[in-house]
LODRENRO-195760 format. One record per atom (N, C-alpha, C): residue number from 0; residue in three letters; chain; x, y, z. Coordinates in pm, whole numbers, plus 50000, padded with zeros to 5 digits. Layout:
BEGIN
PT:NUM:ala:A:X:Y:Z
...
//
This chain:
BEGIN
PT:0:unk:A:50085:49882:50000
PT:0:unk:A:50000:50000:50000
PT:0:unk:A:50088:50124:50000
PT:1:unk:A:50082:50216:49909
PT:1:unk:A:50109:50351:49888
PT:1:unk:A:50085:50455:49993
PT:2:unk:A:50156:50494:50085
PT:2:unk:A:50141:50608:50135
PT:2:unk:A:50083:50743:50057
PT:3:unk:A:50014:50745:50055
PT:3:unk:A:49935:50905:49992
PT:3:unk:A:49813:50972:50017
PT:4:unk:A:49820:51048:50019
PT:4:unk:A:49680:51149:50058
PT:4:unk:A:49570:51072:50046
PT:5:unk:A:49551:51002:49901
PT:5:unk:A:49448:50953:49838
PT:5:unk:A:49407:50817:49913
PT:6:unk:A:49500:50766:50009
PT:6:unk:A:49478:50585:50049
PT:6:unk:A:49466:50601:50202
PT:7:unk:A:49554:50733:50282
PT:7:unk:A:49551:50752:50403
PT:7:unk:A:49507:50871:50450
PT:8:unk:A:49425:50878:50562
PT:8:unk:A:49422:51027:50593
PT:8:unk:A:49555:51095:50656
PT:9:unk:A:49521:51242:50600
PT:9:unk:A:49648:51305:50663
PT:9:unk:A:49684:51298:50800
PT:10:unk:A:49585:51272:50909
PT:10:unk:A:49666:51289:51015
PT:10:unk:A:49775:51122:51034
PT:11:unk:A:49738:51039:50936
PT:11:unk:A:49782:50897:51022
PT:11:unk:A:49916:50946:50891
PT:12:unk:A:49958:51037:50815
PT:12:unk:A:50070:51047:50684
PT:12:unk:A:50162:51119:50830
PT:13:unk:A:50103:51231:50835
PT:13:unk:A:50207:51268:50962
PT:13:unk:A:50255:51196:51042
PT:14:unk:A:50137:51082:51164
PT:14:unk:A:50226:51048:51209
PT:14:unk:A:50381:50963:51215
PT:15:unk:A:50285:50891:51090
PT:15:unk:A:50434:50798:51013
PT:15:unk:A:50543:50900:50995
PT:16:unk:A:50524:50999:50965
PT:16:unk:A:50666:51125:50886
PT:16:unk:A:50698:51143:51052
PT:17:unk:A:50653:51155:51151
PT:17:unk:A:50731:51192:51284
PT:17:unk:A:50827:51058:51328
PT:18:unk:A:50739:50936:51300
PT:18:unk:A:50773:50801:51376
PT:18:unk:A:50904:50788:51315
PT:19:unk:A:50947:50870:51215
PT:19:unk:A:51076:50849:51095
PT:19:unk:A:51169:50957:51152
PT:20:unk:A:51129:51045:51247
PT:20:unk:A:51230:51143:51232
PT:20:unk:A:51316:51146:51399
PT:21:unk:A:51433:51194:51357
PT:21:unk:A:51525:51184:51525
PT:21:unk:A:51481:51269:51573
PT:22:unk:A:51584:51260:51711
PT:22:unk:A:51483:51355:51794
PT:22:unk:A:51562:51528:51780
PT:23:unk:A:51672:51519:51733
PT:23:unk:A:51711:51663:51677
PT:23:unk:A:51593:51697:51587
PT:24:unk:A:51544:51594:51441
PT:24:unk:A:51492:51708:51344
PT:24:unk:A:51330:51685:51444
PT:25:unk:A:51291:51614:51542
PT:25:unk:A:51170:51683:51584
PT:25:unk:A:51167:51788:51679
PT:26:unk:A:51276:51840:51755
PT:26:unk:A:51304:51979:51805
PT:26:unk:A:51289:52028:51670
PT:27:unk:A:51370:52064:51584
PT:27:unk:A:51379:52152:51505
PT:27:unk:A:51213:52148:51415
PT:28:unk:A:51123:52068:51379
PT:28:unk:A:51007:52072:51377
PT:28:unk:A:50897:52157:51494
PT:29:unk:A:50917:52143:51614
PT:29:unk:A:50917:52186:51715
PT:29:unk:A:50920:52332:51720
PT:30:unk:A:51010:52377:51669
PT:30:unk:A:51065:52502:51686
PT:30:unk:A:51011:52591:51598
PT:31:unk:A:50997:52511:51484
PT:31:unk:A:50956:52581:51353
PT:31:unk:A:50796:52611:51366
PT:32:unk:A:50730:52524:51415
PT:32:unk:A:50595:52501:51486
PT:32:unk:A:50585:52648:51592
PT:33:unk:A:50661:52659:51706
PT:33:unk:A:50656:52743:51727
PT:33:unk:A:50639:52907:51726
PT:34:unk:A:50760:52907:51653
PT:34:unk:A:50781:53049:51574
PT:34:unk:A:50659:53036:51452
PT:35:unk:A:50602:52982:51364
PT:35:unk:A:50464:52960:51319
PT:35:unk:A:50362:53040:51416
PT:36:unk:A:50370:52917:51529
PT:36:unk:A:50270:53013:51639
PT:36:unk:A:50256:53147:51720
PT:37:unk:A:50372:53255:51684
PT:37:unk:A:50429:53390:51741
PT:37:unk:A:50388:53425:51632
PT:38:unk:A:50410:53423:51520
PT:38:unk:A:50344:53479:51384
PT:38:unk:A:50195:53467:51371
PT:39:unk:A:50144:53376:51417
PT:39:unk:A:49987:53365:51394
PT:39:unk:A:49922:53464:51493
PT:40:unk:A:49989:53452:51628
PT:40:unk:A:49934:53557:51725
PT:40:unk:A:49959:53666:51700
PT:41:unk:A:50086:53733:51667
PT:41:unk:A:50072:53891:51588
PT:41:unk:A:49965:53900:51518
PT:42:unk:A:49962:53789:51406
PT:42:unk:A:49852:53865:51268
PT:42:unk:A:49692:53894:51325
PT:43:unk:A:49674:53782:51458
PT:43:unk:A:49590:53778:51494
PT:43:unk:A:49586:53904:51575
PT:44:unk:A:49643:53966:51638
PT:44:unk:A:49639:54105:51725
PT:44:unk:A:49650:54206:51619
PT:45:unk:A:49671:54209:51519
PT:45:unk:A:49615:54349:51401
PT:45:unk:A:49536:54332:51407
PT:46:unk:A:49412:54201:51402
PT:46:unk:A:49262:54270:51401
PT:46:unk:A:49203:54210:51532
PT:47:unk:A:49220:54202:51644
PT:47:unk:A:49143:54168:51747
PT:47:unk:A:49102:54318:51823
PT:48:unk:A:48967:54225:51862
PT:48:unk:A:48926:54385:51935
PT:48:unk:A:49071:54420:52050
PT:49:unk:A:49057:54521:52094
PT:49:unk:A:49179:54580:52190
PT:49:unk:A:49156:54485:52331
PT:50:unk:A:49005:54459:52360
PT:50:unk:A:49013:54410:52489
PT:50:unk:A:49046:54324:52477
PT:51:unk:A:49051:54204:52371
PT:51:unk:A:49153:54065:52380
PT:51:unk:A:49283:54068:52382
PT:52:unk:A:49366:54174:52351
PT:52:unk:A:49516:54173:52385
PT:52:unk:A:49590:54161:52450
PT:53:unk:A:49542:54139:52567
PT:53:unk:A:49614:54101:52673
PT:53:unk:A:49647:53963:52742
PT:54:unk:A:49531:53883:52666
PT:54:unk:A:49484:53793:52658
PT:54:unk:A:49590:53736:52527
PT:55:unk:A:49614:53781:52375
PT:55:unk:A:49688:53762:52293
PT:55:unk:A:49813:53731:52330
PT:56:unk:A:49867:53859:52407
PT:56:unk:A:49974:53947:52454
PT:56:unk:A:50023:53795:52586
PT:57:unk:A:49979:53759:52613
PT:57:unk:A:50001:53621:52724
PT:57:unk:A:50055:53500:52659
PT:58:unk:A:49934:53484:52523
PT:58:unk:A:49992:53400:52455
PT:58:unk:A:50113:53352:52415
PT:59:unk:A:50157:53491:52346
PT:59:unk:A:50256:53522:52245
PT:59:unk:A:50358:53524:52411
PT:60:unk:A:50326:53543:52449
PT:60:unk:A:50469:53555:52558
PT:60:unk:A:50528:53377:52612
PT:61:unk:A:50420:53333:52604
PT:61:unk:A:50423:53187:52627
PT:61:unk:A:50465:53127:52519
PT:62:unk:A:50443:53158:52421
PT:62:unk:A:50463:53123:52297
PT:62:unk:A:50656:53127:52263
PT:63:unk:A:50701:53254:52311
PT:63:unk:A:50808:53295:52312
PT:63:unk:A:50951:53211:52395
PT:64:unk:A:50856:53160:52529
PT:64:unk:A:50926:53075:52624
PT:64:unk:A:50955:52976:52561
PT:65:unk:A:50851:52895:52474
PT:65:unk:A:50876:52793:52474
PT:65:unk:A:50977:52771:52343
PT:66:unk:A:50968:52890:52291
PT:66:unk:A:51122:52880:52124
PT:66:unk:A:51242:52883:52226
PT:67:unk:A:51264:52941:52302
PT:67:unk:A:51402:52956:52429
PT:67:unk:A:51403:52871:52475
PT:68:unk:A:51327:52764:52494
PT:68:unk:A:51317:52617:52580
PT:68:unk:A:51399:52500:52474
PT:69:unk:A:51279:52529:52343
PT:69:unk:A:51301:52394:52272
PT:69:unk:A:51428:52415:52180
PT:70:unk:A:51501:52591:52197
PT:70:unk:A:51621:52646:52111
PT:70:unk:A:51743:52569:52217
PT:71:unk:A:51693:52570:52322
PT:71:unk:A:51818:52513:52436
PT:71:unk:A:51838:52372:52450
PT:72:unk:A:51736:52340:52401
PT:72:unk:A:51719:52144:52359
PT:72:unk:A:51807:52136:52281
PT:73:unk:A:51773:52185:52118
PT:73:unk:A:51850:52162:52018
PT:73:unk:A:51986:52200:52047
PT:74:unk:A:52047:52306:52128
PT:74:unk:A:52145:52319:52160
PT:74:unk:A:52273:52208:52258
PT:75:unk:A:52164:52119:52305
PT:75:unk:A:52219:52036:52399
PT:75:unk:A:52264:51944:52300
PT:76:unk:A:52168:51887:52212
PT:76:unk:A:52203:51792:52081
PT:76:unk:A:52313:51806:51978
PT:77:unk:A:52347:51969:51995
PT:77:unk:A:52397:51973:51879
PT:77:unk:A:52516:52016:51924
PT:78:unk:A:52542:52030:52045
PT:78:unk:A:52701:52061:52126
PT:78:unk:A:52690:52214:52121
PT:79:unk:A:52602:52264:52104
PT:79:unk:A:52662:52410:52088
PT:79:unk:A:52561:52464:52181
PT:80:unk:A:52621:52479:52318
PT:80:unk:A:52558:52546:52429
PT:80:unk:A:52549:52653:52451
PT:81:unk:A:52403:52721:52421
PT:81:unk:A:52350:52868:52427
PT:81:unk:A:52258:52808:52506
PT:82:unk:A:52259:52877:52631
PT:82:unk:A:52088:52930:52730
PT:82:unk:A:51992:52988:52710
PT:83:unk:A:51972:52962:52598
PT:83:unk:A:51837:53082:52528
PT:83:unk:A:51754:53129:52655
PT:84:unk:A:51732:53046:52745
PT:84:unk:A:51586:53085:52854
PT:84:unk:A:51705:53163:52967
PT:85:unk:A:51799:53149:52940
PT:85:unk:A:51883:53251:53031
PT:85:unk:A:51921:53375:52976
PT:86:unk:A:51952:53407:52830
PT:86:unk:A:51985:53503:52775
PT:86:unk:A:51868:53614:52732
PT:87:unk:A:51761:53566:52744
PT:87:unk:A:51603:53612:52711
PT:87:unk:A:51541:53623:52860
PT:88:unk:A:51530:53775:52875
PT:88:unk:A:51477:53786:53019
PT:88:unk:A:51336:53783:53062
PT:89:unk:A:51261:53695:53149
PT:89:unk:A:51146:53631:53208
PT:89:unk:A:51059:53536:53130
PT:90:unk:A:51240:53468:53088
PT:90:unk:A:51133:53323:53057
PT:90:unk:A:51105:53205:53152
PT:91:unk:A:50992:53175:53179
PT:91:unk:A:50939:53076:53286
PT:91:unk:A:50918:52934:53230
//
């Protein structure tokens, strides 16, 4: 059986494409996912009413922690030790 859109649904194509990948390129999936999600919350705060922004504004900050988290993963993997969540101030 052919892996393809047409024979499988997409979510069971993904998971096979993760079950294939190390655990460096799923940080770096991870990451990319992330920063995706800091971009979606900006575009989304150009048009939200004002009283949800703070509410946005939480997101995106959480959002932010966690690229400094999963940037310090990949860093552990890849020998090249940067503290992202130390060099970036009030990440929790």
């Amino acid at each position: 059986m052919e892996l393809t859109g047409a024979i499988l649904p997409a979510p069971f194509l993904f998971a096979c494409e993760v079950m294939t990948m190390t655990y460096l390129e799923l940080l770096q999936k991870n990451l990319v996912d992330e920063i995706e999600a800091t971009r979606s919350y900006a575009a989304t705060m150009a048009v939200a009413p004002t009283g949800d922004i703070p509410v946005l504004l939480e997101l995106l900050a959480d959002e932010t922690d966690h690229i400094a988290h999963v940037s310090e993963l990949i860093s552990k993997v890849t020998g090249d030790p940067v503290d992202y969540a130390a060099l970036v101030s009030g990440v929790e």
